[in-house]
Backbone as XML, in Angstrom:
<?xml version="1.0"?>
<chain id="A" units="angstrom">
  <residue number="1" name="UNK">
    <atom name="N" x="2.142" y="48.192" z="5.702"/>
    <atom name="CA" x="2.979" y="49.363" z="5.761"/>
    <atom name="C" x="3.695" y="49.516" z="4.421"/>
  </residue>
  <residue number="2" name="UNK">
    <atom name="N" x="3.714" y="50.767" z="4.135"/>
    <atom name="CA" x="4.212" y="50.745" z="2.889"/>
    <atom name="C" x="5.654" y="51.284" z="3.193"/>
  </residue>
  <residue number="3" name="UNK">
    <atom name="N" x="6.965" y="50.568" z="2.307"/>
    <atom name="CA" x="8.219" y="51.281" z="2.528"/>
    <atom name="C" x="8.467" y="51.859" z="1.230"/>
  </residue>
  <residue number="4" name="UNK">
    <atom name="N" x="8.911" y="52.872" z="1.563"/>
    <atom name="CA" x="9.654" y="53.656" z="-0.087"/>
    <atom name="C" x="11.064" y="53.817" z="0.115"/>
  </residue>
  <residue number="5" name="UNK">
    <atom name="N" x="11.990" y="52.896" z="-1.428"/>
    <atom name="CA" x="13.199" y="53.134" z="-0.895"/>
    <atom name="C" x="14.257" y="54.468" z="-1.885"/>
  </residue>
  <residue number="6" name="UNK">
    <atom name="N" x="13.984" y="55.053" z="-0.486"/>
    <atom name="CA" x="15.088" y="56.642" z="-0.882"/>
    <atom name="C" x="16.065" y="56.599" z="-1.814"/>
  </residue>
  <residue number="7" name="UNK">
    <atom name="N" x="16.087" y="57.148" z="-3.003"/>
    <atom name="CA" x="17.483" y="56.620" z="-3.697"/>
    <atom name="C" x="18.703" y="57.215" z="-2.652"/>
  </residue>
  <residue number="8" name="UNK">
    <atom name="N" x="18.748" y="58.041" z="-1.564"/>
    <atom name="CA" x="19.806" y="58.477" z="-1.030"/>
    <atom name="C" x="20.043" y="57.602" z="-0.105"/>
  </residue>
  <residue number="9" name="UNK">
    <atom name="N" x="19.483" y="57.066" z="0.844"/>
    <atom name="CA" x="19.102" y="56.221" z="1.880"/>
    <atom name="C" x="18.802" y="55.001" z="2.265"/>
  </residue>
  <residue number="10" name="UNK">
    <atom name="N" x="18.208" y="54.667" z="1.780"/>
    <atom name="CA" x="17.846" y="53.430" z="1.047"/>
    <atom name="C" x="16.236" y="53.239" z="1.815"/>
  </residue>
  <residue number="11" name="UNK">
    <atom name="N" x="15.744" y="51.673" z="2.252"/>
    <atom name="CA" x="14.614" y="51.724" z="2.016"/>
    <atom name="C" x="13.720" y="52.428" z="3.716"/>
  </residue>
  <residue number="12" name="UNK">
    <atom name="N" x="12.713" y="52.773" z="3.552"/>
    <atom name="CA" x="12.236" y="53.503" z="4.639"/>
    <atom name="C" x="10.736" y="53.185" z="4.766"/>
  </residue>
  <residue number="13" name="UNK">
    <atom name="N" x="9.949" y="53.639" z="6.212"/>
    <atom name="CA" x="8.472" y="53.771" z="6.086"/>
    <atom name="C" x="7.937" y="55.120" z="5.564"/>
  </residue>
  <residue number="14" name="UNK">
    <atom name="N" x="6.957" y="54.726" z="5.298"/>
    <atom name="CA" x="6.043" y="55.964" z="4.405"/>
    <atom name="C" x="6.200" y="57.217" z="5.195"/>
  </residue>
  <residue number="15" name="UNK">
    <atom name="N" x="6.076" y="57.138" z="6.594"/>
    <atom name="CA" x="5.603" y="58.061" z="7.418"/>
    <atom name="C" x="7.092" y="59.079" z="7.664"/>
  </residue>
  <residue number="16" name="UNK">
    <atom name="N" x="7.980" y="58.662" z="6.835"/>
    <atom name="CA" x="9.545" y="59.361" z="7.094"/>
    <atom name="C" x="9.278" y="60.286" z="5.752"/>
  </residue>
  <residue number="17" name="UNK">
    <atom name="N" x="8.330" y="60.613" z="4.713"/>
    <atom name="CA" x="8.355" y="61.175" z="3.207"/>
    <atom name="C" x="6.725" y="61.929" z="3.335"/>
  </residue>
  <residue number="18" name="UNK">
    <atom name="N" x="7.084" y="63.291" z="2.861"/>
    <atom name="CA" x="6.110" y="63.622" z="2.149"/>
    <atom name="C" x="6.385" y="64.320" z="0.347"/>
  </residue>
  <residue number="19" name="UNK">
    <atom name="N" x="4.836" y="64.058" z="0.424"/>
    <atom name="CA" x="4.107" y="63.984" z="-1.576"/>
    <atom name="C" x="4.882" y="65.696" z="-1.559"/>
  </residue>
  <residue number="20" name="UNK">
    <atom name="N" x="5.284" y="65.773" z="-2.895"/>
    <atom name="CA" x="4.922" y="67.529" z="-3.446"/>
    <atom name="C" x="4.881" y="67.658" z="-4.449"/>
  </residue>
  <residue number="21" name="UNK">
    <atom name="N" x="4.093" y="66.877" z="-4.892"/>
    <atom name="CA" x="2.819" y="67.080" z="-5.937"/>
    <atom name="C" x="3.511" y="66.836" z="-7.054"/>
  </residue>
  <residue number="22" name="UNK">
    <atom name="N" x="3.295" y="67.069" z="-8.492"/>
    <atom name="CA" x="3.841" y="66.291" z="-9.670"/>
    <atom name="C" x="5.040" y="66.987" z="-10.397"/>
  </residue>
  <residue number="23" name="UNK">
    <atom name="N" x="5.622" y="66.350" z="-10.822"/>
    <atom name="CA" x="6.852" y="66.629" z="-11.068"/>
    <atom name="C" x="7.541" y="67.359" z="-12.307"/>
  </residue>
  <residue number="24" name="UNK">
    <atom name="N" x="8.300" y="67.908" z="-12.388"/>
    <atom name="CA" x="8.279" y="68.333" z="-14.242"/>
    <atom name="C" x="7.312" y="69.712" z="-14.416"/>
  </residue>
  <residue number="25" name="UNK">
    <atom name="N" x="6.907" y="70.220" z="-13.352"/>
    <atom name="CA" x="6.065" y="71.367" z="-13.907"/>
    <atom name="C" x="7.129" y="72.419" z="-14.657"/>
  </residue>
  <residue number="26" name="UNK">
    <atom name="N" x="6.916" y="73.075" z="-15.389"/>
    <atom name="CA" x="7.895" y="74.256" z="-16.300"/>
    <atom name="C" x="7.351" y="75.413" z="-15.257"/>
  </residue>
  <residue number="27" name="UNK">
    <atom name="N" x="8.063" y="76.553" z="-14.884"/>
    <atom name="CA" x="7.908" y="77.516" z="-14.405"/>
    <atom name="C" x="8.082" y="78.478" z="-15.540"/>
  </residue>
  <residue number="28" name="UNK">
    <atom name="N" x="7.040" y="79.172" z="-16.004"/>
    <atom name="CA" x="6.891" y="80.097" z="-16.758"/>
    <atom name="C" x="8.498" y="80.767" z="-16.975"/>
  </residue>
  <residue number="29" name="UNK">
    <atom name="N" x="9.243" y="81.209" z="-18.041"/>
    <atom name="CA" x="10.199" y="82.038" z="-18.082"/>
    <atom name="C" x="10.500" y="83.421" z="-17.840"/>
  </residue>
  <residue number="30" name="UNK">
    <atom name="N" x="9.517" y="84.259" z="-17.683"/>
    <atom name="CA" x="9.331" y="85.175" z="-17.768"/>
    <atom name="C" x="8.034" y="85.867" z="-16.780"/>
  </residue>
  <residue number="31" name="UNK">
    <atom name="N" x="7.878" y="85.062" z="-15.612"/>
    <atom name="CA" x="6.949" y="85.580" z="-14.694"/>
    <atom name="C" x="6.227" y="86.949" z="-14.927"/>
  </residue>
  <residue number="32" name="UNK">
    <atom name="N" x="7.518" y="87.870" z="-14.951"/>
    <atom name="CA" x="6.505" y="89.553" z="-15.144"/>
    <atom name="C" x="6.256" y="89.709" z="-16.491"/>
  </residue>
  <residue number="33" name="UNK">
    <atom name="N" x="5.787" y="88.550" z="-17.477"/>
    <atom name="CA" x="4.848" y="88.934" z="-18.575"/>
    <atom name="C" x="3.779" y="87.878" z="-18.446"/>
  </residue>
  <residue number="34" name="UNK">
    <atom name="N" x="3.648" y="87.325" z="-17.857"/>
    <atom name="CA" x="2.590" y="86.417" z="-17.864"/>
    <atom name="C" x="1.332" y="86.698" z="-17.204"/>
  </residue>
  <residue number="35" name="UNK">
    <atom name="N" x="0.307" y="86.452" z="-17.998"/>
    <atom name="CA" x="-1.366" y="87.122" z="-17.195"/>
    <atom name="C" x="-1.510" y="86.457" z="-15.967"/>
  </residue>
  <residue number="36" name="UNK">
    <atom name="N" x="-2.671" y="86.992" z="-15.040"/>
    <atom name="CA" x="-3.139" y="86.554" z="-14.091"/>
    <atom name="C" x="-3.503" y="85.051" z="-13.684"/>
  </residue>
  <residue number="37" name="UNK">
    <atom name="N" x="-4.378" y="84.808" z="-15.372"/>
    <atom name="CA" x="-4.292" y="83.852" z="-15.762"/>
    <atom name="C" x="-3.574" y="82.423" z="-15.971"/>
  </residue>
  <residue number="38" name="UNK">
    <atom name="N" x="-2.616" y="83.365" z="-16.626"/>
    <atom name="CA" x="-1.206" y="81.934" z="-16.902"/>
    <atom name="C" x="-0.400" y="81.444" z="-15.593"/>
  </residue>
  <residue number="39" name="UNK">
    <atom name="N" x="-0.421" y="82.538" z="-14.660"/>
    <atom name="CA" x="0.358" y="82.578" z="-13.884"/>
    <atom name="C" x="-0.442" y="81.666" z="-12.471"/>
  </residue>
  <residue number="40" name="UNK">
    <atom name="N" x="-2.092" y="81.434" z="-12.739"/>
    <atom name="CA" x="-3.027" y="80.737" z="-11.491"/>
    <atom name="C" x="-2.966" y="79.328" z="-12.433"/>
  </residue>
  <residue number="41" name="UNK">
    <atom name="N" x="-2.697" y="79.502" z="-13.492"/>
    <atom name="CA" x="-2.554" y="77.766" z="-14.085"/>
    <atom name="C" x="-1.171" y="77.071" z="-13.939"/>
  </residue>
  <residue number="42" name="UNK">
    <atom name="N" x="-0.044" y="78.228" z="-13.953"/>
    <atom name="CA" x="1.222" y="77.632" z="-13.395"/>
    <atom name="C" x="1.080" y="77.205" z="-12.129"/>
  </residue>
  <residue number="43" name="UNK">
    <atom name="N" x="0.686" y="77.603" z="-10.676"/>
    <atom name="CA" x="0.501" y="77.630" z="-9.675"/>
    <atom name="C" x="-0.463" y="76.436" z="-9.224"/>
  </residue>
  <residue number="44" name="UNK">
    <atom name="N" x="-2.044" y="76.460" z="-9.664"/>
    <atom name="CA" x="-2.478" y="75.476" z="-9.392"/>
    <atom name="C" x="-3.212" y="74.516" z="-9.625"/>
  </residue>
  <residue number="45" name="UNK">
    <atom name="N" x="-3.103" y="74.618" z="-10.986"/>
    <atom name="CA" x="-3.621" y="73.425" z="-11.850"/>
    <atom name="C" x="-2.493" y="72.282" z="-11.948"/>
  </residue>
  <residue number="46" name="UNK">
    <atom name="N" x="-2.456" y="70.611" z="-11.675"/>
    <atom name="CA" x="-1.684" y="69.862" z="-12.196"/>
    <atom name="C" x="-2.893" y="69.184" z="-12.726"/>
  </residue>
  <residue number="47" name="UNK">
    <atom name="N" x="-2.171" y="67.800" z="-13.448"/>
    <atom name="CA" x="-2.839" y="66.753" z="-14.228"/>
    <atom name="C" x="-2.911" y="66.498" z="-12.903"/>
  </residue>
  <residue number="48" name="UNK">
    <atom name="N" x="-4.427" y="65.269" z="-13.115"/>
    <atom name="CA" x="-4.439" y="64.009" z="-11.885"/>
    <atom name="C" x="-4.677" y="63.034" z="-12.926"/>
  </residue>
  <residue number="49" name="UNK">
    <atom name="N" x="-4.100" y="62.305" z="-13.315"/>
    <atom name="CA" x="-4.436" y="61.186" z="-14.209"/>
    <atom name="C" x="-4.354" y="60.005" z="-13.562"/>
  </residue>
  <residue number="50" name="UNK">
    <atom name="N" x="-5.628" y="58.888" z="-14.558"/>
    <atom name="CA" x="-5.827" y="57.464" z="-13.769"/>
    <atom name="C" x="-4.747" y="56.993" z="-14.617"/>
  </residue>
  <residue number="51" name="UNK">
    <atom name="N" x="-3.307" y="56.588" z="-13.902"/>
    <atom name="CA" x="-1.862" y="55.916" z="-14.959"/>
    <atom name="C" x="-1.215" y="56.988" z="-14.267"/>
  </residue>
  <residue number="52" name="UNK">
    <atom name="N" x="-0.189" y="56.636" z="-15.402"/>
    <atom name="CA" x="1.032" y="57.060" z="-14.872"/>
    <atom name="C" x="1.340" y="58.288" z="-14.602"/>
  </residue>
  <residue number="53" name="UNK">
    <atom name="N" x="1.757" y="58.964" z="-13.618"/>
    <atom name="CA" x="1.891" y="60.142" z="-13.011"/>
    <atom name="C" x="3.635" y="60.120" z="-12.534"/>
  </residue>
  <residue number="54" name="UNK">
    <atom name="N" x="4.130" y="61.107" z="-12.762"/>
    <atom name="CA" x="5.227" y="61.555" z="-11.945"/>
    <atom name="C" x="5.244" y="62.681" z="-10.978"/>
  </residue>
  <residue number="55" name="UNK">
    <atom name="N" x="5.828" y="62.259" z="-10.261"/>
    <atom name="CA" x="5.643" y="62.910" z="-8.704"/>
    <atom name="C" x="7.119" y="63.125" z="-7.747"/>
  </residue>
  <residue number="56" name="UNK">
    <atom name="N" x="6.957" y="64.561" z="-7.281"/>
    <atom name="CA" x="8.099" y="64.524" z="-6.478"/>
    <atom name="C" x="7.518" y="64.282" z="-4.998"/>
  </residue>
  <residue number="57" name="UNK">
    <atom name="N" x="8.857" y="63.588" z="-4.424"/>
    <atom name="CA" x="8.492" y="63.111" z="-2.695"/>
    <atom name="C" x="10.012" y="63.709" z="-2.104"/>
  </residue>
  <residue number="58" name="UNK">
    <atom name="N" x="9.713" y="63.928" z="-0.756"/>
    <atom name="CA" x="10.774" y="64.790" z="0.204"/>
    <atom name="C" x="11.082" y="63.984" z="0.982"/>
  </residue>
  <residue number="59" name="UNK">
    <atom name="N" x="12.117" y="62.874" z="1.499"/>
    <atom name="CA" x="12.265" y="62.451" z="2.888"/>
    <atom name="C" x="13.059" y="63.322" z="3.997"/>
  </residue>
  <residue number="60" name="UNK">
    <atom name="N" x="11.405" y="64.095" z="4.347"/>
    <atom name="CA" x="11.240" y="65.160" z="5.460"/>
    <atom name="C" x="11.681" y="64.593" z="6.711"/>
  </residue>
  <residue number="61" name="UNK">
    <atom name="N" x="11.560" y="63.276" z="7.246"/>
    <atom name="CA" x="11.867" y="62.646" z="8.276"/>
    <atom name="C" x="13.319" y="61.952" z="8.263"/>
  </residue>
  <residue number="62" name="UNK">
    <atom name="N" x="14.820" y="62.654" z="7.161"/>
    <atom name="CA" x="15.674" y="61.409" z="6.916"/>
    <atom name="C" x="17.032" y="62.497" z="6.310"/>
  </residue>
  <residue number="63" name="UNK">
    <atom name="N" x="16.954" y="62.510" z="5.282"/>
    <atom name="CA" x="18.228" y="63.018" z="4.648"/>
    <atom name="C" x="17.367" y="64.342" z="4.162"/>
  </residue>
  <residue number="64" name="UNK">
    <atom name="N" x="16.248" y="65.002" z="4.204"/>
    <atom name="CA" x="15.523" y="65.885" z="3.700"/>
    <atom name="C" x="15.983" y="66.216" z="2.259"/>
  </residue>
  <residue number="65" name="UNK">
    <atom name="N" x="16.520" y="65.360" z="1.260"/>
    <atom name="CA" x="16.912" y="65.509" z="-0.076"/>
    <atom name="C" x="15.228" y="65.032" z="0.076"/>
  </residue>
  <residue number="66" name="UNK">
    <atom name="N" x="14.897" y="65.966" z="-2.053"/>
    <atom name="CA" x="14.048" y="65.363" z="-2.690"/>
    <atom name="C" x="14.244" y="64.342" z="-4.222"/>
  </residue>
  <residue number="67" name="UNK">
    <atom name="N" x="13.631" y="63.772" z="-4.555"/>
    <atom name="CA" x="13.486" y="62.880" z="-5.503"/>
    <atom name="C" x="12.202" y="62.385" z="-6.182"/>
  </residue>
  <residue number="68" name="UNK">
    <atom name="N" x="11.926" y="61.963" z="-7.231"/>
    <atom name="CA" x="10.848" y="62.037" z="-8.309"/>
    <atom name="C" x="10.736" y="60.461" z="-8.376"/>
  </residue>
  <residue number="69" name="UNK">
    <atom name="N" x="9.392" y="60.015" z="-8.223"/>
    <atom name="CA" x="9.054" y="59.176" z="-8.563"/>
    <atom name="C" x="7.616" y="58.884" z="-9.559"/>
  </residue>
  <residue number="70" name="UNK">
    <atom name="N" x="7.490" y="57.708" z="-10.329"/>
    <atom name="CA" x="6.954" y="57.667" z="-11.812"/>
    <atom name="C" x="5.890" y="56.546" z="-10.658"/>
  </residue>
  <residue number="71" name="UNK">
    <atom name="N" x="4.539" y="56.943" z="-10.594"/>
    <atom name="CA" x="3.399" y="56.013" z="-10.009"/>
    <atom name="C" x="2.600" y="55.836" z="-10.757"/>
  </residue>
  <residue number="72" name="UNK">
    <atom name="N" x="1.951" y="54.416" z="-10.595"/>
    <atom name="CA" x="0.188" y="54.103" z="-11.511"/>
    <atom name="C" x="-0.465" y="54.625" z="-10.507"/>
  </residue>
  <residue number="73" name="UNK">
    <atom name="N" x="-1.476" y="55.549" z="-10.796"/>
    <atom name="CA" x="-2.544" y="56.134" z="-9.957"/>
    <atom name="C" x="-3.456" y="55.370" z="-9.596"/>
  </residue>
  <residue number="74" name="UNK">
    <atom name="N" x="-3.743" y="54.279" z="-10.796"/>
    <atom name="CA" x="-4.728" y="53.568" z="-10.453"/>
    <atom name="C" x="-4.763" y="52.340" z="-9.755"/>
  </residue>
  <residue number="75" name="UNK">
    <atom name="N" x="-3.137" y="51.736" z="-9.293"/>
    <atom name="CA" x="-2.707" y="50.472" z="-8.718"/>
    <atom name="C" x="-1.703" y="50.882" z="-7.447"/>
  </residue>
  <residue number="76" name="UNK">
    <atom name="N" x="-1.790" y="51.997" z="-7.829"/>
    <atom name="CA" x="-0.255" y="53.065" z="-6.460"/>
    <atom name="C" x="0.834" y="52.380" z="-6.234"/>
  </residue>
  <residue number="77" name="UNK">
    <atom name="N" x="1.195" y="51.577" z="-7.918"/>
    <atom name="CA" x="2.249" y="50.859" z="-7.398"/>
    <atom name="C" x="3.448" y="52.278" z="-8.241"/>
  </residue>
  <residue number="78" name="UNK">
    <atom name="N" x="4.724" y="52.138" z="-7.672"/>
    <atom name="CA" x="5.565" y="52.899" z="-7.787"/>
    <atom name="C" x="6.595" y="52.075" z="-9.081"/>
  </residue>
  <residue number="79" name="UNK">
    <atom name="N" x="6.686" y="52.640" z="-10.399"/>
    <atom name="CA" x="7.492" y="52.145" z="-11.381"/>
    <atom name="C" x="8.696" y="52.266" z="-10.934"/>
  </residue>
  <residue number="80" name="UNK">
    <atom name="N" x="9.227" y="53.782" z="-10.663"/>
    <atom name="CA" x="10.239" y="53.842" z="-10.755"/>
    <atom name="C" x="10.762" y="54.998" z="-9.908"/>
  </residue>
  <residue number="81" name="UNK">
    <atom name="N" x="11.871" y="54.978" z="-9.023"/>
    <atom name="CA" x="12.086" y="56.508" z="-8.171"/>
    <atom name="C" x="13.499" y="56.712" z="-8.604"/>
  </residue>
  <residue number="82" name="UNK">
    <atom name="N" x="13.719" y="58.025" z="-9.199"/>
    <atom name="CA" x="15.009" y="58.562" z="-9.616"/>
    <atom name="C" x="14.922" y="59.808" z="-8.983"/>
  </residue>
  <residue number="83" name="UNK">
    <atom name="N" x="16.844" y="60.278" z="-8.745"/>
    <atom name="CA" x="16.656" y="61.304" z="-8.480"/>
    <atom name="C" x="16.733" y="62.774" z="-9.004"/>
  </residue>
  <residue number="84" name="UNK">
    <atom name="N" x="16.176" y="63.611" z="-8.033"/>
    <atom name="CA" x="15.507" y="65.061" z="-9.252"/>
    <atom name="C" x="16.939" y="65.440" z="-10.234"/>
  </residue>
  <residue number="85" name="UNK">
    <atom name="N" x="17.883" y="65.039" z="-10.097"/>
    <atom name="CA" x="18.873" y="65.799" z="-11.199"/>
    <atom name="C" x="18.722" y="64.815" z="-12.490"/>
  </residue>
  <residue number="86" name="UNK">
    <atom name="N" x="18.180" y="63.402" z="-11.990"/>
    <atom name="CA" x="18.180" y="62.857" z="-13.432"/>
    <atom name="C" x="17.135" y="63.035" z="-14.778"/>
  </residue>
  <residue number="87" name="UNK">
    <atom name="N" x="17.196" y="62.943" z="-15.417"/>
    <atom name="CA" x="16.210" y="63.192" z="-16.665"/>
    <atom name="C" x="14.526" y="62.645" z="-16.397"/>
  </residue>
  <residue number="88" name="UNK">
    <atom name="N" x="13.952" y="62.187" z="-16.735"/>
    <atom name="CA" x="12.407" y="62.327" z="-16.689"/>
    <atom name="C" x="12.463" y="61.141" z="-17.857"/>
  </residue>
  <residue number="89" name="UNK">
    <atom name="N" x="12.198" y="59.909" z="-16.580"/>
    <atom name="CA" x="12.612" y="58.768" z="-18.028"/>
    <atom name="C" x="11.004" y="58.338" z="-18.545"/>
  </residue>
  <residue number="90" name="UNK">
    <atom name="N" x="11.538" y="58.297" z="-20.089"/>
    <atom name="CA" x="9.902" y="57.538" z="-21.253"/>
    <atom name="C" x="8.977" y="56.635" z="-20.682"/>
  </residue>
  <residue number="91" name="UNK">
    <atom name="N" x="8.295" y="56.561" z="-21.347"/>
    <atom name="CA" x="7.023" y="55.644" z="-20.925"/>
    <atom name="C" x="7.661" y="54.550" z="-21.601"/>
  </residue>
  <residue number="92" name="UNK">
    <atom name="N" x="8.550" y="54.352" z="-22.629"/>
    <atom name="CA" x="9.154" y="53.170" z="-23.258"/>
    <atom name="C" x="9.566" y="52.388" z="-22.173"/>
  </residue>
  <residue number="93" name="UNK">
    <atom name="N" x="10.601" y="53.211" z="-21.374"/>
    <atom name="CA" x="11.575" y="53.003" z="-20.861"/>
    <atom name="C" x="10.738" y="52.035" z="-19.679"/>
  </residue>
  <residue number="94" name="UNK">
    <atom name="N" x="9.666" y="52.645" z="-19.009"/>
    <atom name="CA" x="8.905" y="52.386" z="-17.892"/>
    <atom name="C" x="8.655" y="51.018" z="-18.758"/>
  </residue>
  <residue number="95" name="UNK">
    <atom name="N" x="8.086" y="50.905" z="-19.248"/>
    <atom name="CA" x="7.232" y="49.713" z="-20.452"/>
    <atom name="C" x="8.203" y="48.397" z="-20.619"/>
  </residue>
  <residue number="96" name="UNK">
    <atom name="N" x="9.384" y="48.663" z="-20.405"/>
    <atom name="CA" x="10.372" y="47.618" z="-20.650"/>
    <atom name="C" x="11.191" y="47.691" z="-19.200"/>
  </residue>
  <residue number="97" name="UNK">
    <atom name="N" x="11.061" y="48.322" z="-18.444"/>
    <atom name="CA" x="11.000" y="47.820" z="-17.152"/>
    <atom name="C" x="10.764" y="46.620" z="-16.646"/>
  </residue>
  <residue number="98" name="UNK">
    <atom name="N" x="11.516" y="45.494" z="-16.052"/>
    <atom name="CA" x="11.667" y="44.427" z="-15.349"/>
    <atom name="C" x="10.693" y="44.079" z="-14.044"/>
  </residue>
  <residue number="99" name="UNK">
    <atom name="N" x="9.284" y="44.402" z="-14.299"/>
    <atom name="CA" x="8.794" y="44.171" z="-12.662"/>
    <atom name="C" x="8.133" y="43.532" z="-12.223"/>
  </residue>
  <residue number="100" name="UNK">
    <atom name="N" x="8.505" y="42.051" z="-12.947"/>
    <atom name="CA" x="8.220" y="40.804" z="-12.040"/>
    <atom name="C" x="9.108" y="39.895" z="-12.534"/>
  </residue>
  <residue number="101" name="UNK">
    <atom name="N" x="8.894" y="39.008" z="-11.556"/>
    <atom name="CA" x="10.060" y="37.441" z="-10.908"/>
    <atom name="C" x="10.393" y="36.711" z="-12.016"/>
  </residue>
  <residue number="102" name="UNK">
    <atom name="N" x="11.168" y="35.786" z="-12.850"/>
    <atom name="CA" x="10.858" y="34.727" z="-13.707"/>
    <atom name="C" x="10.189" y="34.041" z="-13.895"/>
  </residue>
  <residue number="103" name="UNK">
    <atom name="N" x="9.214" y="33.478" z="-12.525"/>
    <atom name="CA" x="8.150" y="33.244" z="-12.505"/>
    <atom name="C" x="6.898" y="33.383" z="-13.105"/>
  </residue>
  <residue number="104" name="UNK">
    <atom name="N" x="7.324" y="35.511" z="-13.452"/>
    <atom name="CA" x="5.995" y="35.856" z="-13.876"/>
    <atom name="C" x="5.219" y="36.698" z="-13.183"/>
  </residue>
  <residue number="105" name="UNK">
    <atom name="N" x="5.041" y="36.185" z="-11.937"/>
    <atom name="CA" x="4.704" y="36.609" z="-10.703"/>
    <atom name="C" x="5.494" y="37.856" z="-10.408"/>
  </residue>
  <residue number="106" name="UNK">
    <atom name="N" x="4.212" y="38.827" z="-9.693"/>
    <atom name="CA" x="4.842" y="40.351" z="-9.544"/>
    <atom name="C" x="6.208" y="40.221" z="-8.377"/>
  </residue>
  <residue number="107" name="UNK">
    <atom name="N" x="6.846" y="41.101" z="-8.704"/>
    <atom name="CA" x="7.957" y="40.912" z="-7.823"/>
    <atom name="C" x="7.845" y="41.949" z="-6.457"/>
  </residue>
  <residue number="108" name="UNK">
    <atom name="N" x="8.035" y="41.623" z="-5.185"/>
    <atom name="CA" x="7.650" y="42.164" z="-4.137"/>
    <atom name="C" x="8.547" y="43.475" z="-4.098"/>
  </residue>
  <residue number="109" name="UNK">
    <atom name="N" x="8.114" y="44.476" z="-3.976"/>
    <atom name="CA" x="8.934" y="45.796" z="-3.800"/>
    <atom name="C" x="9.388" y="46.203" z="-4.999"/>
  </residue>
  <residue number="110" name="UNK">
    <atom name="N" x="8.515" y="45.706" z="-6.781"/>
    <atom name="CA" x="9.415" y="46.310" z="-7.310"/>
    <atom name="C" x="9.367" y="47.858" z="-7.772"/>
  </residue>
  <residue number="111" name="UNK">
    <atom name="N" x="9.486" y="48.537" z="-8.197"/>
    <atom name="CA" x="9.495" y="50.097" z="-8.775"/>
    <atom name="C" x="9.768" y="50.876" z="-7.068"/>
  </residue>
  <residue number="112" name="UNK">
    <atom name="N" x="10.533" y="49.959" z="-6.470"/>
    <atom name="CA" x="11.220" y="50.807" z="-5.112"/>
    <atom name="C" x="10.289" y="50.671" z="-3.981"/>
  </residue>
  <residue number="113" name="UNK">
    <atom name="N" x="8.847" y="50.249" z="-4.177"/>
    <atom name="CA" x="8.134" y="50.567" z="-2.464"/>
    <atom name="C" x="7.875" y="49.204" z="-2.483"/>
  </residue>
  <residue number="114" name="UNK">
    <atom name="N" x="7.629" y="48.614" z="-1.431"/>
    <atom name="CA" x="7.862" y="47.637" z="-0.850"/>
    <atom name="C" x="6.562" y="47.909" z="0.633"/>
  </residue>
  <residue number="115" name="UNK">
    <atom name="N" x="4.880" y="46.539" z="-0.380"/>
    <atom name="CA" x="4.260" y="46.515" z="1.097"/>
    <atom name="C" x="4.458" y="45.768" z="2.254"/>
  </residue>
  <residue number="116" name="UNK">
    <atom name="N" x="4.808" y="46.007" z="3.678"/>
    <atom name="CA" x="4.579" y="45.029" z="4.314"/>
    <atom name="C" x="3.916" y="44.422" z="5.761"/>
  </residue>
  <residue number="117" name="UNK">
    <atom name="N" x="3.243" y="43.529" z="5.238"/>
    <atom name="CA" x="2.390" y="43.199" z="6.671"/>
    <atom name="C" x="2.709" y="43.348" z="7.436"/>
  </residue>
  <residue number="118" name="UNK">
    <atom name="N" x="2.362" y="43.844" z="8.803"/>
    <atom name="CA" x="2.634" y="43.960" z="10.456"/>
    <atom name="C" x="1.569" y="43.527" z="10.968"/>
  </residue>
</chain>
């Protein structure tokens, strides 16, 4: 089971959140000048990249606030979940991120989700 923990709430099961899709999109400034065109690539083109992706999630089942979280696409582990008023933190920043034990060893739940056996 996977838990994701809400920055409002704290930690939860998956099945309390849904995805809405990636985060940071710019909404055109000026809608009534923009072509047909610009305006079906604002709408429904995102990146899907294998790495790092940012993504907003809703806990639809909880406090219904939303919040942005920074995922590896290719490991679905979750770097980092901030919430939507905060800035859109670097790949530096992610990169020097703390996310494993002294050990070495990955640290259980870190970048906020947390798997666990049942």
């Amino acid at each position: 089971m996977l838990i994701i923990n809400c920055p409002y709430c704290g930690p939860r099961e998956q099945c309390e959140f849904t995805n809405g899709g990636e985060a940071h999109v710019a909404r055109p400034s000026d809608p009534e000048k923009v072509s047909d065109k610009e305006w079906s690539e604002y709408v429904f083109f995102r990146s899907n990249p294998k790495g790092i992706y940012f993504e907003r999630w809703v806990h639809s089942h909880g406090c219904k606030k939303w919040f942005n979280a920074v995922r590896d696409t290719s490991t679905d582990k979750v770097l980092k979940v901030y919430e939507i008023k905060d800035e859109k933190p670097s790949l530096a920043d992610l990169e020097n991120s703390n996310l494993t034990t002294p050990s070495g060893e990955p640290e259980v739940g870190s970048g906020n989700f947390t798997v666990r056996k049942i």
